[in-house]
C-alpha positions as CSV (number, residue, x, y, z in Angstrom):
1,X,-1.8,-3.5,-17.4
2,X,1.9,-4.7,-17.5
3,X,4.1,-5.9,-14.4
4,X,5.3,-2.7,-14.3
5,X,2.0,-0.5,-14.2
6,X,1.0,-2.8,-11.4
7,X,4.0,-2.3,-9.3
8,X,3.8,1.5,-9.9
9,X,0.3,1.0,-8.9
10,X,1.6,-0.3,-5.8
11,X,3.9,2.6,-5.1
12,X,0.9,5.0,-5.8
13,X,-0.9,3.0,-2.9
14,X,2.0,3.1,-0.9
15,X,2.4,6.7,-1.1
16,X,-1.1,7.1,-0.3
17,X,-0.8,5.4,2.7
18,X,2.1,7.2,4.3
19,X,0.4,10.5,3.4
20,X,-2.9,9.6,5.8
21,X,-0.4,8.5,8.2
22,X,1.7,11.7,8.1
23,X,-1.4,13.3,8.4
24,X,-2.8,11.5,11.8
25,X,0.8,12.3,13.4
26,X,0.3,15.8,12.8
27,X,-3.2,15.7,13.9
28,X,-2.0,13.6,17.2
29,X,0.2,16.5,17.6
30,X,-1.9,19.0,17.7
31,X,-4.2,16.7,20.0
32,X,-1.3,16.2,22.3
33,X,-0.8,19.7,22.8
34,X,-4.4,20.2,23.4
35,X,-4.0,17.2,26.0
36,X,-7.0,15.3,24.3
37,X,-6.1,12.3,25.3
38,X,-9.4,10.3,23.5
39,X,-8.5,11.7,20.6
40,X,-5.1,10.9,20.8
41,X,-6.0,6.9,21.9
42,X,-8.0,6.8,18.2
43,X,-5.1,7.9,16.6
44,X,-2.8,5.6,17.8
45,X,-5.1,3.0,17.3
46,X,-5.6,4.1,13.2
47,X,-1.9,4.3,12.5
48,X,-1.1,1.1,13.9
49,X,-4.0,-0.5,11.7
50,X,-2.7,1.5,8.8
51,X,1.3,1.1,9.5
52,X,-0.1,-2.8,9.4
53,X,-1.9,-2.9,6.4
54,X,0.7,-0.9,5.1
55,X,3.1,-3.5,5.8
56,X,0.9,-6.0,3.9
57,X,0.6,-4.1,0.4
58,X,4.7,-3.8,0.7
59,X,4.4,-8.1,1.5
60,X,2.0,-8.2,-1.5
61,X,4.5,-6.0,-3.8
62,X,7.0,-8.0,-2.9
63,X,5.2,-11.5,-4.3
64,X,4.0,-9.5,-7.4
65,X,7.4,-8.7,-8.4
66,X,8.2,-12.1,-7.7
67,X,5.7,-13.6,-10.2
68,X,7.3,-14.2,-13.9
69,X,5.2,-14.6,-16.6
70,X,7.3,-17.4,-17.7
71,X,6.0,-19.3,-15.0
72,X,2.6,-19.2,-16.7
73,X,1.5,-21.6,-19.1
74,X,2.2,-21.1,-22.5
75,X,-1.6,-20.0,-23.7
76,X,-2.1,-17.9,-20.9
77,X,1.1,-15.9,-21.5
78,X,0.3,-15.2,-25.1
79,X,-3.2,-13.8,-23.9
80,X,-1.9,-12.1,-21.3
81,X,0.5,-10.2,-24.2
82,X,-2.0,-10.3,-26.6
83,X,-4.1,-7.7,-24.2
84,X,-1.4,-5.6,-23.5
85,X,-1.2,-4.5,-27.1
């Protein structure tokens, strides 16, 4: 896997993400309407864990595309280019 599948990777991840939490807000609508206030309390509390973690794969995206396979030692960067064959 090159830099770029894992960052695409990451965007697949990402996308995932914001499609559970698109989901919840339409099911806390339809729990708001129906006043269920329990319901509406769990969630809250699941988006803001996933809005969170969210916001730590985008931190850890961020770092991968930071890394350069120059910065590796010589040996390890012709393995690493020898696998990706």
């Amino acid at each position: 896997m090159d830099k770029n599948e894992v960052n695409i990777a990451f965007e697949i991840l990402l996308e995932e993400i914001e499609n559970i939490i698109n989901g919840l807000n339409q099911e806390g609508e339809l729990a708001f309407k129906k006043q269920n206030l329990e319901k509406i309390k769990m969630i809250l509390e699941n988006i803001e864990k996933l809005t969170s973690f969210r916001e730590k794969v985008r931190e850890l995206q961020k770092e991968w595309k930071n890394i350069s396979l120059s910065k590796l030692p010589q040996k390890m960067n012709s393995e690493y280019q020898y696998l990706n064959q």
